[in-house]
C-alpha positions as CSV (number, residue, x, y, z in Angstrom):
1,X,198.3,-159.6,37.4
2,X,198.9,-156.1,36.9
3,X,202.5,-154.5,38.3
4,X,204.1,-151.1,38.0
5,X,207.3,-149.8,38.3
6,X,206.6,-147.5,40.7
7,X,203.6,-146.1,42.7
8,X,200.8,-144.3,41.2
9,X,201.6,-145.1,37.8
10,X,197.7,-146.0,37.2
11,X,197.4,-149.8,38.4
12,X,194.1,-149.7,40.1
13,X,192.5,-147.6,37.2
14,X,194.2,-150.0,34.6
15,X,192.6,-153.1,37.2
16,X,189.1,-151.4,37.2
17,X,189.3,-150.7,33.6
18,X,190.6,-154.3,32.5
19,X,187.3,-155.6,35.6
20,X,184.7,-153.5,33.2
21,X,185.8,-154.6,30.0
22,X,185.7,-158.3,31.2
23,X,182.3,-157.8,32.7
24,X,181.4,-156.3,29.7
25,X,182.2,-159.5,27.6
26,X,180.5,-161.8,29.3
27,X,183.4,-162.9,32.3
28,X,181.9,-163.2,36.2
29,X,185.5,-161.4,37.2
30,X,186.6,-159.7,40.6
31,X,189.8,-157.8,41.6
32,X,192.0,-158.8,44.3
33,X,194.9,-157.0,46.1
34,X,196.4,-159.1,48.8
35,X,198.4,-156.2,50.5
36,X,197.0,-152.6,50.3
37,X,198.5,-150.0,52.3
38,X,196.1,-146.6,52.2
39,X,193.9,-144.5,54.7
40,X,191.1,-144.8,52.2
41,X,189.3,-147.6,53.7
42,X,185.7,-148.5,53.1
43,X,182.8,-150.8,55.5
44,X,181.2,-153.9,53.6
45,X,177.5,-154.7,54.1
46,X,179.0,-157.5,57.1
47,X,180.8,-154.7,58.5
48,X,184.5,-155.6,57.3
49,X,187.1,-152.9,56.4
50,X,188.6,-153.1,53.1
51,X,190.5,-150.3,51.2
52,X,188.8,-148.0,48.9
53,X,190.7,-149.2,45.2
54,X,189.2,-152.3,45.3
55,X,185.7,-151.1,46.3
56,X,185.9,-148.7,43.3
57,X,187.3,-152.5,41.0
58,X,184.1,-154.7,42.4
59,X,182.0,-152.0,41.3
60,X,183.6,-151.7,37.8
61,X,183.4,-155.8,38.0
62,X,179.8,-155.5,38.7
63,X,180.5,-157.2,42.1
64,X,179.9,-156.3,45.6
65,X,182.7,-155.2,47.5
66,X,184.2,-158.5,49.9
67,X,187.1,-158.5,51.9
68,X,188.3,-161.7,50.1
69,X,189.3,-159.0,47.6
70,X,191.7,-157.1,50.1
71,X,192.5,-159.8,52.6
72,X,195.0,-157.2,54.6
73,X,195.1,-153.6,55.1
74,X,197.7,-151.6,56.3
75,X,197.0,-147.8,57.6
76,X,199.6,-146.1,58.4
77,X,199.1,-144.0,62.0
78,X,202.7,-142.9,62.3
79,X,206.2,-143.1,59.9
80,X,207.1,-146.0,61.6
81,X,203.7,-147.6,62.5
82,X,200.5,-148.8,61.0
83,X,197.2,-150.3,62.1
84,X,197.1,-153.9,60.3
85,X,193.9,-154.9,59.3
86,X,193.3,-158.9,58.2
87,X,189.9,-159.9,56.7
88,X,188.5,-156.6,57.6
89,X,189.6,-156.6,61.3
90,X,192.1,-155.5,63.4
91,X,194.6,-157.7,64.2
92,X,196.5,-154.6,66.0
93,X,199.5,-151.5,65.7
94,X,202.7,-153.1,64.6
95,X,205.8,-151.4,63.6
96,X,207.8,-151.8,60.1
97,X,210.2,-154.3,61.6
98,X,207.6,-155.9,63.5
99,X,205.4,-156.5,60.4
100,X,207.8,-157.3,58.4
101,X,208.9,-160.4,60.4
102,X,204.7,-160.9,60.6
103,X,204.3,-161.3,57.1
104,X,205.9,-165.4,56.8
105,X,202.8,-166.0,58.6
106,X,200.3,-164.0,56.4
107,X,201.1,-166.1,53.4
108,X,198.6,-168.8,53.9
109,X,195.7,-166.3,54.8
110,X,196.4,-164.3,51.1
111,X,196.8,-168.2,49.7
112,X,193.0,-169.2,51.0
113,X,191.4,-165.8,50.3
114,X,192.7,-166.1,46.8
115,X,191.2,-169.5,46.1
116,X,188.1,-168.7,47.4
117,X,187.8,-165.6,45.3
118,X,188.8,-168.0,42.1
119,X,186.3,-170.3,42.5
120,X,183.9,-167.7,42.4
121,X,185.1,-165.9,39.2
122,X,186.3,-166.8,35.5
123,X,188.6,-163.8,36.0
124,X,191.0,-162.4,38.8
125,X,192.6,-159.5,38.2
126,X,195.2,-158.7,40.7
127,X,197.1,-155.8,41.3
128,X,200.4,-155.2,42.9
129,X,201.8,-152.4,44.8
130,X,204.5,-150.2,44.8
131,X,207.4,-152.2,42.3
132,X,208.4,-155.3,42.0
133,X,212.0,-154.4,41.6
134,X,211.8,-153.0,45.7
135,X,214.4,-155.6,46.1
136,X,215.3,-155.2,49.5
137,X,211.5,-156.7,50.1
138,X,211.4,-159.4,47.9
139,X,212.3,-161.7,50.5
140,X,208.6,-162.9,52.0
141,X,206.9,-160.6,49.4
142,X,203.0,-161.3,49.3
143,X,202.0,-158.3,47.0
144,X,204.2,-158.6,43.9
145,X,205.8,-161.3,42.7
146,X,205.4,-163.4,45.6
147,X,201.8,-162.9,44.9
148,X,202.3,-163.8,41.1
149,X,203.9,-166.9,42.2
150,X,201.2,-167.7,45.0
151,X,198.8,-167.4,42.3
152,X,200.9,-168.6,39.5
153,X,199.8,-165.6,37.5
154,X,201.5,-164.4,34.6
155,X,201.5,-160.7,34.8
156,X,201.7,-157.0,32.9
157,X,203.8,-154.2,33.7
158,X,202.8,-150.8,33.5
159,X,205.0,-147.2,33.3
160,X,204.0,-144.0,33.5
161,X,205.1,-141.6,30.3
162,X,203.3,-138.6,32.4
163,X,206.1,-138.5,34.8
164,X,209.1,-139.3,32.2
165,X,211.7,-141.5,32.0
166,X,209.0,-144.4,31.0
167,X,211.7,-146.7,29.3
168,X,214.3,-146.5,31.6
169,X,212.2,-147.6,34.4
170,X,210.2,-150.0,32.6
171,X,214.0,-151.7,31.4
172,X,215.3,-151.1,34.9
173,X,212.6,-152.6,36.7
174,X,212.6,-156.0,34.2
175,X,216.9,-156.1,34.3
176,X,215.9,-156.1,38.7
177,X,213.8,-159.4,38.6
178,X,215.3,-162.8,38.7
179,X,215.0,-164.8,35.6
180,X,212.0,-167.1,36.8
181,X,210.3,-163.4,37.5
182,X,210.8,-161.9,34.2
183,X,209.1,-165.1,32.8
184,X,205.9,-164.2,34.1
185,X,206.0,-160.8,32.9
186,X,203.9,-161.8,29.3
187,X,202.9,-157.9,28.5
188,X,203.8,-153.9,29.3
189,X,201.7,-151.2,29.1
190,X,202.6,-147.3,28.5
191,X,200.2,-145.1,30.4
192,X,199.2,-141.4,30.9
193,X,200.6,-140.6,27.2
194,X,200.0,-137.0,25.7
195,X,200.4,-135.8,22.5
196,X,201.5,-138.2,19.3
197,X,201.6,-141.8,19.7
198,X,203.5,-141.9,16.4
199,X,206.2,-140.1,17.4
200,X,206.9,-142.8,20.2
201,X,206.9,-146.0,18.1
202,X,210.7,-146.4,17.6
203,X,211.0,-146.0,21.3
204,X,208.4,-148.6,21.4
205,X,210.3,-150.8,19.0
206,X,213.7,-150.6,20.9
207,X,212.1,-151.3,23.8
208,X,210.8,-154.4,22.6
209,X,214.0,-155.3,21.4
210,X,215.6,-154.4,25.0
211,X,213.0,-156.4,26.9
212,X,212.0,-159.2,24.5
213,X,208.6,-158.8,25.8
214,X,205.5,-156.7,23.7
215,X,204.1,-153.9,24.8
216,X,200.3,-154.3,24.5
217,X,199.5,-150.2,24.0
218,X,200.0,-147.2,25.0
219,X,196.9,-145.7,27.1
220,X,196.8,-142.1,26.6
221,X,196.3,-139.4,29.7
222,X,192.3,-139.1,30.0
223,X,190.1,-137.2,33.0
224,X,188.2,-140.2,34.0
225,X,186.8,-139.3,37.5
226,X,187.4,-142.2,39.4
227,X,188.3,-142.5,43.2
228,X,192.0,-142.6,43.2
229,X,194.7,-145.1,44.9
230,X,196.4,-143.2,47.3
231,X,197.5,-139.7,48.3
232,X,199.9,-139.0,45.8
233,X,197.1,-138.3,43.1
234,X,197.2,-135.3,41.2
235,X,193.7,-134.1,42.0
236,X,194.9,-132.7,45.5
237,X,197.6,-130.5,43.7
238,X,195.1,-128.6,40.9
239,X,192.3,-126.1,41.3
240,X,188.9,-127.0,39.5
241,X,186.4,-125.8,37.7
242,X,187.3,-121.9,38.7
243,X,184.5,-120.4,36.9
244,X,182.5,-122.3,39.6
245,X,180.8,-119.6,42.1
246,X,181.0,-121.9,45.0
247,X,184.1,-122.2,46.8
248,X,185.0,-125.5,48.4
249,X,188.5,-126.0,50.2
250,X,189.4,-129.0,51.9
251,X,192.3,-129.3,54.5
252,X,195.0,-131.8,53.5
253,X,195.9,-133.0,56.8
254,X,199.1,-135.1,57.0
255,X,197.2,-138.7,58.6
256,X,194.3,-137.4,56.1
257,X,191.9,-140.0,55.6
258,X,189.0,-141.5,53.2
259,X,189.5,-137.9,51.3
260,X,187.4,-139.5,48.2
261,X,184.6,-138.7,50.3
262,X,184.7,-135.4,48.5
263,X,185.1,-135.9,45.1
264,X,181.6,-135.7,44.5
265,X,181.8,-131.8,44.6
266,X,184.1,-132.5,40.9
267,X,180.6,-133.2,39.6
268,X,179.0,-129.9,40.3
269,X,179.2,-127.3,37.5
270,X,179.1,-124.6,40.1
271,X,182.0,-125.7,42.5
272,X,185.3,-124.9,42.5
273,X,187.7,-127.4,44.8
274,X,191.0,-126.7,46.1
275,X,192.7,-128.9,48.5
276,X,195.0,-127.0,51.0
277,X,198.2,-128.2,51.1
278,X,201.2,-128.0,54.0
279,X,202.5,-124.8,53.9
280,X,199.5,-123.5,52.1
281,X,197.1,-120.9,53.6
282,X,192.9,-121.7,53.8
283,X,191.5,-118.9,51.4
284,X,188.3,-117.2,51.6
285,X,185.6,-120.5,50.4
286,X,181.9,-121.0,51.2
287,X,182.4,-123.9,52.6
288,X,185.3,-125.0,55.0
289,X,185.8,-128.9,55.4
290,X,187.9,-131.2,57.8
291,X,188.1,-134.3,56.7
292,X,189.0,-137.7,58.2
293,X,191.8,-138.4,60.3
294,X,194.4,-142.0,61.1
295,X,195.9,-139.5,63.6
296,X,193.3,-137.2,64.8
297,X,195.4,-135.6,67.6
298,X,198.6,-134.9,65.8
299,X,196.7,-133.4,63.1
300,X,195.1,-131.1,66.1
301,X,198.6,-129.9,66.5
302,X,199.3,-129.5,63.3
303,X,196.7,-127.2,62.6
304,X,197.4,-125.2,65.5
305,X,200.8,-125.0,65.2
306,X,200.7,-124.2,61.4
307,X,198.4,-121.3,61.9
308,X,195.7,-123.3,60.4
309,X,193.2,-123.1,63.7
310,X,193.6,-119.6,63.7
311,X,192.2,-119.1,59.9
312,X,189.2,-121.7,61.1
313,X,188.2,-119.3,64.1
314,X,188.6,-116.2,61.7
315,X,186.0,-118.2,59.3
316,X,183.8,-119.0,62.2
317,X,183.4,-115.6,62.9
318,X,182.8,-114.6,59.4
319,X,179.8,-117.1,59.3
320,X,180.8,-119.5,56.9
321,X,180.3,-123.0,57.0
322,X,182.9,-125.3,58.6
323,X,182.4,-129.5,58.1
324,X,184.2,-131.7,59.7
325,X,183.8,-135.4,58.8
326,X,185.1,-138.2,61.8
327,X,188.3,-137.1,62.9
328,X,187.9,-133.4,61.9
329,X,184.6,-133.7,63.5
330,X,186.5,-135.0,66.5
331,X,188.7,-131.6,66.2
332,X,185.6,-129.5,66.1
333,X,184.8,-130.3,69.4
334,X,186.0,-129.0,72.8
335,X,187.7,-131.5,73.8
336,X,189.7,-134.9,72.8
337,X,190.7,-137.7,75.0
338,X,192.8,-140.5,74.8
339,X,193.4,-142.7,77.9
340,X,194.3,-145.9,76.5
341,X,197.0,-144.1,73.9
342,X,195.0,-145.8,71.0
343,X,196.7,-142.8,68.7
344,X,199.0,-141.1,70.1
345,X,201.0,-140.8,73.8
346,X,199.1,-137.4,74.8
347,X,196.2,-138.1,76.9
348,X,194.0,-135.3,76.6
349,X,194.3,-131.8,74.2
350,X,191.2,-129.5,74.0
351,X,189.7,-129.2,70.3
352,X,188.6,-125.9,68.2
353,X,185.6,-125.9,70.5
354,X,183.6,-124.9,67.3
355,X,180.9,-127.5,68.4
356,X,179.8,-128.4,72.0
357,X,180.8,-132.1,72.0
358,X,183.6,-134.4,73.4
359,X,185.5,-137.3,72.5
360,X,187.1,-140.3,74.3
361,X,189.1,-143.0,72.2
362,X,188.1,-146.5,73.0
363,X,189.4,-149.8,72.3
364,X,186.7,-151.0,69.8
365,X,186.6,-149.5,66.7
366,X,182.9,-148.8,64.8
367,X,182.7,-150.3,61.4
368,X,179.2,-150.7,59.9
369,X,177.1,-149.2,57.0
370,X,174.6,-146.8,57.9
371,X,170.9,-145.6,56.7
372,X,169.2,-142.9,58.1
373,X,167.9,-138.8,57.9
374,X,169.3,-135.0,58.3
375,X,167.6,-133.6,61.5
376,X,166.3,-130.1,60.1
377,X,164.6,-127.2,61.4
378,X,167.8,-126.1,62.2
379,X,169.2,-122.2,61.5
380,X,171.8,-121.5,59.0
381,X,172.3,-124.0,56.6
382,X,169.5,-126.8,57.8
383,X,167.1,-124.5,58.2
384,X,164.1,-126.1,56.1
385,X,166.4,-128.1,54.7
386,X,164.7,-130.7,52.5
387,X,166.6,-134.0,51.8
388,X,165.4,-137.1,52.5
389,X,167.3,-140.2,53.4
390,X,170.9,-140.8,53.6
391,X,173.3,-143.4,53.3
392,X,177.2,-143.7,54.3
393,X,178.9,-145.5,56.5
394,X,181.7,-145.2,60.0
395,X,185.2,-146.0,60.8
396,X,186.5,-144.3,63.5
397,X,187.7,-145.6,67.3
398,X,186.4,-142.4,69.3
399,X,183.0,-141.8,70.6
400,X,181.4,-138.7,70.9
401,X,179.0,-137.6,73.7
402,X,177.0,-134.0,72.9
403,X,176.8,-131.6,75.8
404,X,173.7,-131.0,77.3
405,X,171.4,-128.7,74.6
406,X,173.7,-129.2,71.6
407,X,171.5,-130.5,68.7
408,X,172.6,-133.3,66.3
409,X,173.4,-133.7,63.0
410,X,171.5,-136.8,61.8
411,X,169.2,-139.6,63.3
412,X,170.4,-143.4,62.6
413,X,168.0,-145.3,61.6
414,X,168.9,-148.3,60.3
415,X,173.0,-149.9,60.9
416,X,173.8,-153.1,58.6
417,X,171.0,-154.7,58.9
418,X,169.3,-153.7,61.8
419,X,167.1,-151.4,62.4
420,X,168.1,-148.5,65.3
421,X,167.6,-144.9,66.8
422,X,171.0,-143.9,67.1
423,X,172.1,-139.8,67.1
424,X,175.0,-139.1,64.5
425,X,177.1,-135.7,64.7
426,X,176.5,-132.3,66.0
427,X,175.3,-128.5,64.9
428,X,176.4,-125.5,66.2
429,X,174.2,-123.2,68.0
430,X,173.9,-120.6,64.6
431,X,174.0,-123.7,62.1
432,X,176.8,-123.0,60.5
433,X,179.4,-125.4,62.0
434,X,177.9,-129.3,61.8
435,X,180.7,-132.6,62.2
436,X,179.4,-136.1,61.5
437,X,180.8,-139.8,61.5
438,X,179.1,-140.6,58.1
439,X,181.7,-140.7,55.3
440,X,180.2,-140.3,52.1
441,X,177.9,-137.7,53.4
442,X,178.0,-135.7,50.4
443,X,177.2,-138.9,47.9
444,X,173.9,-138.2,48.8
445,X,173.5,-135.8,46.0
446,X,169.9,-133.8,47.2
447,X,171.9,-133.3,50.5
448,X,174.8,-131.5,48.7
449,X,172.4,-130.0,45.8
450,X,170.5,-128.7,49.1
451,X,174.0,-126.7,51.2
452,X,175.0,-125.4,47.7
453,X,171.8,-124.1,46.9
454,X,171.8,-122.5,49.8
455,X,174.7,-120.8,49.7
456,X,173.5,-119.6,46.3
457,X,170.9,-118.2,47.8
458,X,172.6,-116.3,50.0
459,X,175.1,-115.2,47.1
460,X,171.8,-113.7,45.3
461,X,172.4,-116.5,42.4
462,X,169.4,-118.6,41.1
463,X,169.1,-122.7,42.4
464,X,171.0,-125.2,40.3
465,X,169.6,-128.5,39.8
466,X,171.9,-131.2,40.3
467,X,174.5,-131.8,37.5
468,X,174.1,-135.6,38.3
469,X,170.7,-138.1,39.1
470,X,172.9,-139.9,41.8
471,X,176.7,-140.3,42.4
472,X,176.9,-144.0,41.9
473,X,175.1,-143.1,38.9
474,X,177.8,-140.9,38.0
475,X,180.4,-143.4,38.6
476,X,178.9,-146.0,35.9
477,X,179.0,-143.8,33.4
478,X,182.8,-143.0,34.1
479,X,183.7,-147.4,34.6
480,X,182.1,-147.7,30.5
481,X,184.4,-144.8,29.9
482,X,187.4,-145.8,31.5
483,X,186.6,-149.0,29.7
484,X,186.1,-147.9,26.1
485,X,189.4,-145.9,26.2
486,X,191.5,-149.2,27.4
487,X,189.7,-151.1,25.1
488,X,190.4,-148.8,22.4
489,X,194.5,-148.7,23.3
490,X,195.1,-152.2,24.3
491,X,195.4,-155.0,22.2
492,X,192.9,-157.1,23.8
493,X,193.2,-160.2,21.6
494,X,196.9,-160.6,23.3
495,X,195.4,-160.0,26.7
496,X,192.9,-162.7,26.4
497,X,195.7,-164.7,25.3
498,X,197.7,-164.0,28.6
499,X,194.6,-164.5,30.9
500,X,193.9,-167.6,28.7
501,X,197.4,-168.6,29.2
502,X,197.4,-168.1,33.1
C-alpha cells in the first residue's frame, strides 16, 4: 500500500509507476483505491463510474479499468455535500456527517471488492488518500490504515521535498500512528526532489535513525505527462509552451470537472494552455473552453457574477471559438432547469444563450461509453471538416433538447455495446460556438489536429501534422517513462521484499 503525508504528494503517479514496472516483470497486478474523493470520474465499458486515477493505474497495469478498483466515489457538489457513488452507481447526496456515520456499513463492500480484485492479480497496489495521521478520522477509516489493516498490507510512505519541510512531516506523520500502525509502515519514499541528491543523504541518515524505518529512494521531480489526482495539481497554475501560436484558455470553474479532458492540447507543439484561475481575467485565445461541471448552476453564477460571462459575450462577438463540454455546454445554452433540485435549490436560471438549446436536470444520470462521428458541412470551424470517428464517453444528469433549426454537434452511433442513432451537442448558427456531452472529445487527435489547423489557417500559418499518432499512444510512451525513472530511484530488490512479505 502506498500512503502520503499529505495530499498530492504524488501517490497515484508513484501507484501507476510501481503498476508498470510490475507489469513490466512479468506480475498480472491491478491498483485499487477503496475511497476516492475527485470530480474526475471516468465510464467503464458496463457503464460504471469510477474515478479518473485509477483508470490512468489499470492502464499503466495493462488492465482494463473495473470498478472493483474504486469500489466508492465521492464528488463533492457542495462544501458540505457530495454525491456518493458505490460500485459505480449512485447510492445518493449525503452530507459529511451523514457519510461519515455511513461509512461502518461500507466496510464489508471495500472487504469483498478487494478480494475479488486479489484473486485476479499476483499484485495489488493500493493507494491511500489524504494522511494517515488525519487523526480525527481514524475512527471507521476505510482508505488508510483501516484499509491496510482490511487488507493486511504492509505499506510505504511517501513526502514531498518539492513543497518543503519533507522530514518533519514524514517524522510527524509516523510519531501520529499507533504502534500496531507504524509496524506496517516497511518503507518511505522522498519525492519531487531537485537538484543534488548527495547533498540530502545525512538528512536521509538521521531520518532513518529517527524513524527506524529505510527510505527506499528519493524520486527526483520529472515532467511525466500523466492525468493528475485532483485539482490541486500544478499544471492549472503554469502557462505552457508559450512559443505555441495557438492560444488555448480553459475556465477553472470552482465545481470544475473531468478537466483532464484537456490535457491532450500539452501534446501539441503549437499550443499554448493557460487555465483561468478565480480572480483571473480570460485573455485574448483562439479557442475559449468551458469545461465540465459537479455544480453547473452555481458555476453559472459564478461566471456572471465574476465578470466572466461578460468577457465570453465580448469573445462571441469577436468570432472566436467558444467549447463548452457537459456542464459548460449546459451554460452555453439559453436556458437551465432544475425542478427536482438535483444541484442546487434554484429552479430555473437562463444560460449565456450562446447556443439555441435547453436543459432540464432529471433524476437518472447518463453513464455509458460512446462511438460515433462529427456532423460537418457546417460554417466556421466544421466547415469541411474531415475527421472520421470518435470515441468518448457521458456523465452528466441533465438532458438537453435543441430548438427547432439548431444543428448538432455529433451523431451517436454506437453506446456500450449497442448500436444507436442518437444526436450529441449543438453548433451555433456561424460555427463558431459548438457544446457536447462527449468528454474526451479532444483525445481524438485528427479532430483536434483538424480545429487547430484551422485556426492556423486563418492565422496565415502553414498546417501542422499531429505531434502525436494517437493520445493513448502518447500515454504508453509516458507509463515506460514514468516507470524507468522509479525504477531507476527505488530500490526495487527491498520492494519486492515488502510485496513478498505482504
Amino acid at each position: 500500500m502506498i500512503q502520503g503525508t499529505a495530499s498530492s504528494v504524488g501517490k497515484s503517479v508513484l501507484t501507476a509507476g510501481l503498476c508498470r514496472i510490475f507489469k513490466e516483470d512479468g506480475y498480472e497486478v491491478a491498483p485499487f483505491k477503496s475511497q476516492n474523493m475527485a470530480l474526475n470520474s471516468y465510464i467503464t465499458e458496463e457503464g460504471l463510474e469510477m474515478g479518473r486515477a485509477q483508470v490512468v493505474q489499470a492502464e499503466a497495469s495493462g488492465k482494463k479499468p473495473s470498478v472493483l478498483m474504486n469500489p466508492i466515489l465521492l464528488k463533492p457538489t457542495t462544501d458540505k455535500k457530495c454525491q456518493v457513488i458505490l460500485k459505480g452507481k449512485i447510492y445518493g447526496n449525503l452530507s459529511a456527517m451523514e457519510y461519515h456515520k455511513f461509512k461502518p456499513k461500507l466496510k464489508d463492500l471495500v472487504k469483498k471488492t478487494f478480494k475479488e480484485l486479489a484473486v485476479e492479480n499476483d499484485i495489488v497496489v493500493i493507494e491511500g488518500a489524504g494522511s494517515p495521521a488525519e487523526i480525527n478520522l481514524r475512527e471507521n477509516d476505510l482508505v488508510n490504515m483501516g484499509m491496510a489493516e482490511i487488507a493486511d498490507s504492509p505499506v510505504i510512505l511517501v513526502g514531498d521535498i518539492d513543497r518543503g519541510g519533507v522530514f518533519a512531516s514524514i517524522y510527524g506523520t509516523i510519531m501520529l500512528l499507533t504502534e500496531e500502525e507504524r509496524k506496517r509502515v516497511k518503507g518511505v519514499i522522498i519525492n519531487k526532489f531537485r537538484g543534488d541528491v548527495e547533498i540530502l543523504k545525512p538528512g536521509i541518515e538521521m531520518l532513518e535513525e529517527l524513524i527506524k524505518i529505510p527510505v527506499l529512494g528519493v524520486v527526483p521531480y520529472a515532467d511525466i505527462q500523466i492525468e493528475d489526482e485532483d485539482s490541486l495539481a500544478e499544471r492549472f497554475r503554469r502557462r505552457r509552451k508559450a512559443e505555441g501560436e495557438i492560444y488555448v484558455e480553459v475556465l477553472y470553474l470552482p465545481h470544475v470537472s473531468n478537466f483532464t479532458d484537456f490535457n491532450v492540447f500539452e501534446t501539441q507543439k503549437d499550443v499554448n494552455l493557460r487555465y483561468v484561475m478565480r480572480g483571473e481575467s480570460i485573455g485574448d485565445p483562439d479557442i475559449l473552453i468551458i469545461p465540465g461541471s459537479k455544480n453547473t448552476i452555481e458555476d453559472l453564477i459564478y461566471l456572471r457574477n465574476s465578470g466572466l460571462e461578460e468577457q465570453i459575450l465580448r469573445l462571441n462577438r469577436a468570432g472566436k471559438l467558444i467549447v463548452g463540454i457537459c456542464g459548460g455546454y449546459q451554460i452555453l445554452g439559453r436556458k437551465i432547469k432544475d425542478p427536482h433540485e438535483t444541484e442546487s435549490s434554484i429552479g430555473e436560471i437562463n444560460g449565456l444563450g450562446l447556443l439555441d438549446v435547453e436543459t432540464v436536470f432529471e433524476l437518472e444520470k447518463t453513464t455509458t461509453q460512446v462511438e460515433g462521428e462529427i456532423i460537418t458541412g457546417k460554417d466556421g470551424m466544421f466547415k469541411d471538416l474531415k475527421v472520421g470517428g470518435i470515441k468518448g464517453y457521458e456523465i452528466h444528469m441533465g438532458q438537453t433538447k435543441l430548438w427547432e433549426g439548431t444543428v448538432p454537434f455529433a451523431k451517436i452511433t454506437k453506446r456500450l455495446k449497442d448500436d444507436v442513432q442518437i444526436l450529441d451537442g449543438a453548433v451555433s448558427k456561424d460555427g463558431n460556438v459548438f457544446g457536447t456531452y462527449i468528454h474526451g472529445i479532444f483525445d481524438n487527435i485528427n479532430f483536434t489536429r483538424g480545429i487547430l489547423n484551422r485556426i492556423r489557417r486563418e492565422k496565415g500559418l502553414n498546417e501542422l501534422c499531429a505531434d502525436i499518432k494517437s493520445f493513448d499512444e502518447f500515454k504508453e510512451k509516458e507509463y515506460k517513462k514514468l516507470a524507468k525513472i522509479v525504477r531507476k530511484n527505488l530500490d526495487m530488490e527491498k520492494i519486492y521484499e515488502i510485496v513478498n512479505g505482504g
